[in-house]
Structures are given as C-alpha cells and as structure tokens.
N, CA, C and O atoms as a GROMACS GRO file, in nm:
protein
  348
    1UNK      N    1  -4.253   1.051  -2.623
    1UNK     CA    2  -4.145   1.140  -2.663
    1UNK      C    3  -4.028   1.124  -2.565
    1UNK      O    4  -4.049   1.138  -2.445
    2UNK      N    5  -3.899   1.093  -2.616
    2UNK     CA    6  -3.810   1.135  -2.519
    2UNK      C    7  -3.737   1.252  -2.580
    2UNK      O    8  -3.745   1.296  -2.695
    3UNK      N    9  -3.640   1.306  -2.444
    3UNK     CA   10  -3.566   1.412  -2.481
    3UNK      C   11  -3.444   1.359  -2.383
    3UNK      O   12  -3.445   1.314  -2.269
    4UNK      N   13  -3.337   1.386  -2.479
    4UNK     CA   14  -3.213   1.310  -2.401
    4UNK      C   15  -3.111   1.460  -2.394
    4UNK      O   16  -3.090   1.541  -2.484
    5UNK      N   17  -3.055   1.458  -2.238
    5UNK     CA   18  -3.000   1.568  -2.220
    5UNK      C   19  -2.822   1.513  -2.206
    5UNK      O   20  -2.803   1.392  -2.194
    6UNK      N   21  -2.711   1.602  -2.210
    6UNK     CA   22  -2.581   1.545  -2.209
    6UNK      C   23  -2.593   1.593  -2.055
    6UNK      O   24  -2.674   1.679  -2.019
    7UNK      N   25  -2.515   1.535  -1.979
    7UNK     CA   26  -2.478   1.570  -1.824
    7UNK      C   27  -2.296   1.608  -1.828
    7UNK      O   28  -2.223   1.530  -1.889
    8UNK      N   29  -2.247   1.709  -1.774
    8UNK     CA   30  -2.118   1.649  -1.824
    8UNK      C   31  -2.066   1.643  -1.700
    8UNK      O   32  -2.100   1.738  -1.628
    9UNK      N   33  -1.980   1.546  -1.642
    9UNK     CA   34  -1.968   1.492  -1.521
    9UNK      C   35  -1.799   1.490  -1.468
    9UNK      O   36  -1.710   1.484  -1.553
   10UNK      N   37  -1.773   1.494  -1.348
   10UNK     CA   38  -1.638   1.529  -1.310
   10UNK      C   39  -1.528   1.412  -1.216
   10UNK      O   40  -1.550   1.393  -1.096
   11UNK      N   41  -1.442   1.359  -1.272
   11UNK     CA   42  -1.433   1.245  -1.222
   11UNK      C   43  -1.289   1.307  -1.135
   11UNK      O   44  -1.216   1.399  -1.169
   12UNK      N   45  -1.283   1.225  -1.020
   12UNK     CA   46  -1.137   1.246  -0.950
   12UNK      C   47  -1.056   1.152  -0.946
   12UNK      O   48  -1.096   1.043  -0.904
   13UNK      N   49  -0.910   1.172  -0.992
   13UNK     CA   50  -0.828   1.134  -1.045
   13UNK      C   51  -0.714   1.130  -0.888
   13UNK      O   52  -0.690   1.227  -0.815
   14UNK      N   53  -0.671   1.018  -0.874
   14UNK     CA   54  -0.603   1.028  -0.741
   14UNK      C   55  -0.462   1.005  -0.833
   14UNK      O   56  -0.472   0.939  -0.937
   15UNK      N   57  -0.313   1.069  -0.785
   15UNK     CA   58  -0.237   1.003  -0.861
   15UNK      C   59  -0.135   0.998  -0.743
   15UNK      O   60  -0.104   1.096  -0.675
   16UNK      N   61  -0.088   0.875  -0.727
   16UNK     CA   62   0.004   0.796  -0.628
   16UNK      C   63   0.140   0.827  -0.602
   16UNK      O   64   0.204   0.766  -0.688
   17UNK      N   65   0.186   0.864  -0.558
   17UNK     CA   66   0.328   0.875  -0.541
   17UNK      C   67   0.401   0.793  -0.420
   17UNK      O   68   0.357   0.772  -0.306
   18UNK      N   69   0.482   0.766  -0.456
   18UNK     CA   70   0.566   0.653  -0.338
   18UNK      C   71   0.615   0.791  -0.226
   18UNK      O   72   0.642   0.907  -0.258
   19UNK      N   73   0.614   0.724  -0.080
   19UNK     CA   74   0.657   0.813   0.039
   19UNK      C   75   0.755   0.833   0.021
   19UNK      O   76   0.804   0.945   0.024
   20UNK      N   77   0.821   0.718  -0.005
   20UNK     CA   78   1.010   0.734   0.007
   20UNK      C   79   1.057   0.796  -0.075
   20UNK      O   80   1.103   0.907  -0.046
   21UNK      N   81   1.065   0.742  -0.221
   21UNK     CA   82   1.150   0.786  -0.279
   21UNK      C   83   1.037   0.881  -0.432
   21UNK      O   84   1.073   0.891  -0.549
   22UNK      N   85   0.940   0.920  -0.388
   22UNK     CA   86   0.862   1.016  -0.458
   22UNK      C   87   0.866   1.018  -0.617
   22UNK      O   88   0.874   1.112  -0.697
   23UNK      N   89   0.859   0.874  -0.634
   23UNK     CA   90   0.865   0.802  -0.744
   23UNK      C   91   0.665   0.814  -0.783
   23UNK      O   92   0.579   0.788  -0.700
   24UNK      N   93   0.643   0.851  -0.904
   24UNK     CA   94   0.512   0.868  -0.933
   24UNK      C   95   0.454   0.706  -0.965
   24UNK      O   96   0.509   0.648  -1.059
   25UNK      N   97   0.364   0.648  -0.902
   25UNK     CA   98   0.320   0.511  -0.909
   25UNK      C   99   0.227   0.494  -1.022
   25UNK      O  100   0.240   0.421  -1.120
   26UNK      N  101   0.121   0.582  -0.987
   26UNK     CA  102  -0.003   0.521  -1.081
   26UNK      C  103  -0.107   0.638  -1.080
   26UNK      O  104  -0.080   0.729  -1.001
   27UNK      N  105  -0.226   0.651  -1.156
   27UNK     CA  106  -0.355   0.736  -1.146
   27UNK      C  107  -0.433   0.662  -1.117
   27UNK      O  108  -0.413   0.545  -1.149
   28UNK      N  109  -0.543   0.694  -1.053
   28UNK     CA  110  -0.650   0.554  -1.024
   28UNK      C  111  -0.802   0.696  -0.989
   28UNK      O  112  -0.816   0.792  -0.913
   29UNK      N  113  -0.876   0.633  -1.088
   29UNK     CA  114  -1.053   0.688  -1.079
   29UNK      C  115  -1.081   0.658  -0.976
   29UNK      O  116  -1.053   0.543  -0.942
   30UNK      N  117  -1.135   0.731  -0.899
   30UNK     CA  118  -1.262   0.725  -0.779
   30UNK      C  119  -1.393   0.745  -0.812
   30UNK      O  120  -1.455   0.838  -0.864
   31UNK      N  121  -1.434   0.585  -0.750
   31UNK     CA  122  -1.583   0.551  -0.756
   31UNK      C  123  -1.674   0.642  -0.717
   31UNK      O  124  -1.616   0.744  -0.682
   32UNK      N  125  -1.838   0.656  -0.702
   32UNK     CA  126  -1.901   0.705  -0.700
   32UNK      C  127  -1.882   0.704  -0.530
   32UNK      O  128  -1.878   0.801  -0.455
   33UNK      N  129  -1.872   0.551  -0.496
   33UNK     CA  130  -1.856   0.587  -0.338
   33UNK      C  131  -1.725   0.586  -0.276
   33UNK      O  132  -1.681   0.531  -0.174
   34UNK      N  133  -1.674   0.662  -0.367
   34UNK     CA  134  -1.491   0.743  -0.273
   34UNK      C  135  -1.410   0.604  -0.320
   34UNK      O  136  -1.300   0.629  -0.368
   35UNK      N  137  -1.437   0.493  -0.316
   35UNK     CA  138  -1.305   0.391  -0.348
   35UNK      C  139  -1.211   0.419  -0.452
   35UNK      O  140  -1.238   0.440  -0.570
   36UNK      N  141  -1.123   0.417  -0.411
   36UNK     CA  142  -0.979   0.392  -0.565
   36UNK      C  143  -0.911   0.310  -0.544
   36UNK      O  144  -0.878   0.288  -0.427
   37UNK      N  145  -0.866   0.232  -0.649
   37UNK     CA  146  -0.760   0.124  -0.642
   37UNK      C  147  -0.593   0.217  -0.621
   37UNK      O  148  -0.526   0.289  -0.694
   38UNK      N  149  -0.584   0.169  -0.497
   38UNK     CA  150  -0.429   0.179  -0.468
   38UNK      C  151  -0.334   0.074  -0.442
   38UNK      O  152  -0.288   0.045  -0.331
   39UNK      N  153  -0.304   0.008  -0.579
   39UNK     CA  154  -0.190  -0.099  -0.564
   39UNK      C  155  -0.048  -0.048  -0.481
   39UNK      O  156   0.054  -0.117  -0.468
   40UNK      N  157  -0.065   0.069  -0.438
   40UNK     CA  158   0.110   0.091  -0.377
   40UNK      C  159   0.053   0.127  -0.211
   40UNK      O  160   0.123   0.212  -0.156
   41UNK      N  161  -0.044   0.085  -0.141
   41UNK     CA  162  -0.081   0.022  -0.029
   41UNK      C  163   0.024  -0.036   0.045
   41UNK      O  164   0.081  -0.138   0.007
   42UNK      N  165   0.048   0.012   0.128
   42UNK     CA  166   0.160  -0.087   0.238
   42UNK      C  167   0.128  -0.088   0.386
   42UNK      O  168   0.123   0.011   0.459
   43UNK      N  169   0.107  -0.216   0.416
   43UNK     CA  170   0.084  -0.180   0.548
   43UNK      C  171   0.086  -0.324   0.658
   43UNK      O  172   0.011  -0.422   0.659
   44UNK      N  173   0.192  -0.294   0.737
   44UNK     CA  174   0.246  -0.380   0.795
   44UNK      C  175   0.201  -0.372   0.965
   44UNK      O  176   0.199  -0.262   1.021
   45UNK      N  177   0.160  -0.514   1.051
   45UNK     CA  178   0.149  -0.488   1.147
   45UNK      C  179   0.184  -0.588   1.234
   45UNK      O  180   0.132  -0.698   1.218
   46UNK      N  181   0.310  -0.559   1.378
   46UNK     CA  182   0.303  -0.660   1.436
   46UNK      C  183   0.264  -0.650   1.572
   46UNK      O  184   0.269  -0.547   1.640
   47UNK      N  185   0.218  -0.778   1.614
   47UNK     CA  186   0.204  -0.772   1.776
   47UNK      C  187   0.231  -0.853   1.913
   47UNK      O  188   0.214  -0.974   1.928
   48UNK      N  189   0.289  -0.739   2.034
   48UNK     CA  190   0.325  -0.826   2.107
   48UNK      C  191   0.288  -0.762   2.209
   48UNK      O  192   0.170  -0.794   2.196
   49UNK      N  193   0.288  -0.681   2.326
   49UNK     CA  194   0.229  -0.628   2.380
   49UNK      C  195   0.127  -0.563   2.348
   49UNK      O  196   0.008  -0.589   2.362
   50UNK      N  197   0.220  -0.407   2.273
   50UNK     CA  198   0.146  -0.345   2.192
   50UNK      C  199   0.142  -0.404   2.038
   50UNK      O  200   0.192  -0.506   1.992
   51UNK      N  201   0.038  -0.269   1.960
   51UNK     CA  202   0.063  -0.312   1.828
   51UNK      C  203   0.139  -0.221   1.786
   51UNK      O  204   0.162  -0.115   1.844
   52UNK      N  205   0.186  -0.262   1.671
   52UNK     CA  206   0.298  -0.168   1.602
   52UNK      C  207   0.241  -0.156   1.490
   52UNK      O  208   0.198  -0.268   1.464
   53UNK      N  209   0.196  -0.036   1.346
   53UNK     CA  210   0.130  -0.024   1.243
   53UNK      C  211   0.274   0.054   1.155
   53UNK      O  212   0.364   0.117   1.210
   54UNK      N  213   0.264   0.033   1.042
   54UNK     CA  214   0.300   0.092   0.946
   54UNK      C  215   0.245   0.108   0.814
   54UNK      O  216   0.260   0.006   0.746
   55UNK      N  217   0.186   0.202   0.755
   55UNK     CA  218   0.098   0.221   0.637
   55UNK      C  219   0.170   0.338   0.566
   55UNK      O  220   0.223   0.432   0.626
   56UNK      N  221   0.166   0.326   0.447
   56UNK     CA  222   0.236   0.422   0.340
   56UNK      C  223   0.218   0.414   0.183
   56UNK      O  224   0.208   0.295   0.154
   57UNK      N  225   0.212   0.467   0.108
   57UNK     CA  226   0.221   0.438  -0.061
   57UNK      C  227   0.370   0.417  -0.078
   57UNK      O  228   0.455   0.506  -0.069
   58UNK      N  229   0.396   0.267  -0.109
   58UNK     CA  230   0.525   0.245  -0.174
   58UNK      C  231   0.532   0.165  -0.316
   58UNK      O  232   0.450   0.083  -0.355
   59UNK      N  233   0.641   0.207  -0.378
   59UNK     CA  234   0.662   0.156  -0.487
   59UNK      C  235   0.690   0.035  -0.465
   59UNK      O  236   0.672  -0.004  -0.349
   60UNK      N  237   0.736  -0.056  -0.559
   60UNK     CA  238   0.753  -0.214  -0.516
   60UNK      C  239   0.885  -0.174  -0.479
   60UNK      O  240   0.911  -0.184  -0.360
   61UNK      N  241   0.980  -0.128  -0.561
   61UNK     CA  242   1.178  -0.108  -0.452
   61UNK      C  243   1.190  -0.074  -0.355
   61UNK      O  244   1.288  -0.111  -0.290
   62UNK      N  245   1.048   0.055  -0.278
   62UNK     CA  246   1.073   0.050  -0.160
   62UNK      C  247   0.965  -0.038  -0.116
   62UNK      O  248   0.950   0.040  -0.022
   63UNK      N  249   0.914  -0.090  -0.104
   63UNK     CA  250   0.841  -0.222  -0.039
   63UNK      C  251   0.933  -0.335  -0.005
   63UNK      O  252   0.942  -0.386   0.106
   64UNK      N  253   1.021  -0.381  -0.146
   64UNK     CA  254   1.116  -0.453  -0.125
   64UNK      C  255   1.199  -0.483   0.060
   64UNK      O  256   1.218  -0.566   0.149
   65UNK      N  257   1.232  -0.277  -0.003
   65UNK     CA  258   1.313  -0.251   0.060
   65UNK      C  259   1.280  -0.232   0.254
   65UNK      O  260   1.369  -0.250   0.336
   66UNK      N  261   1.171  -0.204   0.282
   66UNK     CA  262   1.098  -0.216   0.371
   66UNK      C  263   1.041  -0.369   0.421
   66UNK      O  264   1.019  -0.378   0.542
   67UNK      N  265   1.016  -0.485   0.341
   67UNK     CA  266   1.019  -0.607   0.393
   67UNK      C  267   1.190  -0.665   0.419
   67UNK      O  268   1.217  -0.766   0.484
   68UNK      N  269   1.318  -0.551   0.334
   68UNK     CA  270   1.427  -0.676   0.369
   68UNK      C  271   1.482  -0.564   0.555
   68UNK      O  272   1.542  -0.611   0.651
   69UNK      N  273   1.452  -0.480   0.545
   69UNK     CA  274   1.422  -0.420   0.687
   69UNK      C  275   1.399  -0.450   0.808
   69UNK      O  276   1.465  -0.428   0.910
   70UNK      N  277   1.287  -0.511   0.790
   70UNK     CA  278   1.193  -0.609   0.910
   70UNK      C  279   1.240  -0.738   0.889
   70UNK      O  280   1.274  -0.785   0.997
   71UNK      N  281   1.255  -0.804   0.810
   71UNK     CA  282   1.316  -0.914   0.815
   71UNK      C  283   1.456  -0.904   0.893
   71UNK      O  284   1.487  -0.989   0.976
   72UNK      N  285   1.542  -0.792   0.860
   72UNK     CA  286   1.661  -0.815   0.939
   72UNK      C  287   1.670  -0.750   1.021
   72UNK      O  288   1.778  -0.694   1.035
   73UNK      N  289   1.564  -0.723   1.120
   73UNK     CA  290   1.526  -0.674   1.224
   73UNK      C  291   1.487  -0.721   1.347
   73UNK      O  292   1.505  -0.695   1.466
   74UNK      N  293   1.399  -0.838   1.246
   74UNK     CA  294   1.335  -0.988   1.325
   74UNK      C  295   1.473  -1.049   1.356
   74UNK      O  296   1.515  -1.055   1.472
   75UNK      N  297   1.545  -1.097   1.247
   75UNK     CA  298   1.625  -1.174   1.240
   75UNK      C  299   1.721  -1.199   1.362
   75UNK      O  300   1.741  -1.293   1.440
   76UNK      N  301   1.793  -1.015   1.336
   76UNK     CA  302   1.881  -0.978   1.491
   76UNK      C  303   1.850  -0.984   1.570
   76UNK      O  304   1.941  -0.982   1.652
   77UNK      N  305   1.708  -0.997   1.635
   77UNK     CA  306   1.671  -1.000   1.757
   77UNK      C  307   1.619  -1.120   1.756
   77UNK      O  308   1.523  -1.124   1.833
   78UNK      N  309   1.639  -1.220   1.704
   78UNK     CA  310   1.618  -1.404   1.713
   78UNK      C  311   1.521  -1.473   1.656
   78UNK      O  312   1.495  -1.591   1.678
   79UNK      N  313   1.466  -1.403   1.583
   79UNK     CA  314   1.321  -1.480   1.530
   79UNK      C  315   1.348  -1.532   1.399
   79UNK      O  316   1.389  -1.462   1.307
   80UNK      N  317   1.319  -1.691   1.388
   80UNK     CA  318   1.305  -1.752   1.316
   80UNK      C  319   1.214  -1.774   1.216
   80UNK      O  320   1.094  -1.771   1.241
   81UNK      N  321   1.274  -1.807   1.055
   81UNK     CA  322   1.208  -1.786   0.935
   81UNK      C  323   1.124  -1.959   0.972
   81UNK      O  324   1.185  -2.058   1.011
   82UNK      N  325   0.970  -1.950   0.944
   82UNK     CA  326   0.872  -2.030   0.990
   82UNK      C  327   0.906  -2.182   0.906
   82UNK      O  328   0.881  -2.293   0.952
   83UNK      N  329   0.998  -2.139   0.715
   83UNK     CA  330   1.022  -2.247   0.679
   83UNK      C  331   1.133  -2.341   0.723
   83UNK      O  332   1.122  -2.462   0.704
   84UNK      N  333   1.280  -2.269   0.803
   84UNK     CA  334   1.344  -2.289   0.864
   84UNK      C  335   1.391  -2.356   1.002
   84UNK      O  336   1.500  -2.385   1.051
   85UNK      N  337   1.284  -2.364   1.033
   85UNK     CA  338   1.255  -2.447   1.164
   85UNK      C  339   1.283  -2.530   1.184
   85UNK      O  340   1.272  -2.591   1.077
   86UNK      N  341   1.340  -2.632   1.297
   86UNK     CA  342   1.347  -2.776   1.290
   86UNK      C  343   1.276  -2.854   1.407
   86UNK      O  344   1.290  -2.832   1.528
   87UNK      N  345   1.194  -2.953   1.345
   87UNK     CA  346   1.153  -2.995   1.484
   87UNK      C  347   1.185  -3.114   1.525
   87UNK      O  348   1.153  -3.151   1.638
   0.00000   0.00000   0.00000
C-alpha cells in the first residue's frame, strides 16, 4: 500500500537590486544549501602592498561604469594596457 502525502514547501526568493543606481536586476531561487545565482556580482581586487577589495550588486551600466573608473585611474597614474605594450 502506499499513501502519498502533499508537503507544501517554501522557497526563498532573493531579488537583486543594483547598489548604485537601485535599478531592480533579477529574482534568483535559493538552493536547498543557501546558493543563488547572482549574475550582478562584482568584485574587483588589486594588489600591491596591501589588498584593495571591492564587491557590490551591479547592473551591467554600472559595472561598465565602474571598470571605465579603474581603468582611468590606472591609466593616470601610469599603468599600461597589457595589449599596448611595446617590446
């Protein structure tokens, strides 16, 4: 004999919003063990003494906008684009 019971079960719903400009990104299910897909993940790190971290939910315009940042950040202070080089 079986006896089949309904379970009714509660799922969590993460929904993304960009830091900057609080632009709504995406909803994403969480797994049984806590994971969710967060495509608006950002997280940048450089090092030279110390390390330097930056992590945030961004949309791709501010991601954009946050890689043309560091790029002209690097830039002003002399660092060369790796395809640019001459040897």
């Amino acid at each position: 004999m079986i006896k089949t019971e309904k379970i009714p079960s509660t799922k969590t719903i993460h929904k993304i919003y960009c830091d900057d400009c609080g632009k709504f990104i995406t909803s994403s299910v969480e797994y049984d063990d806590g994971y969710y897909k967060n495509p608006a993940d950002f997280s940048c790190s450089i090092y030279t003494d110390d390390r330097y971290t930056l992590e945030k939910e961004l949309c791709e315009e501010c991601k954009q906008k946050y890689y043309t940042k560091i790029r002209n950040a690097l830039l002003e202070i002399g660092f060369k684009v790796e395809s640019e080089k001459q040897e």
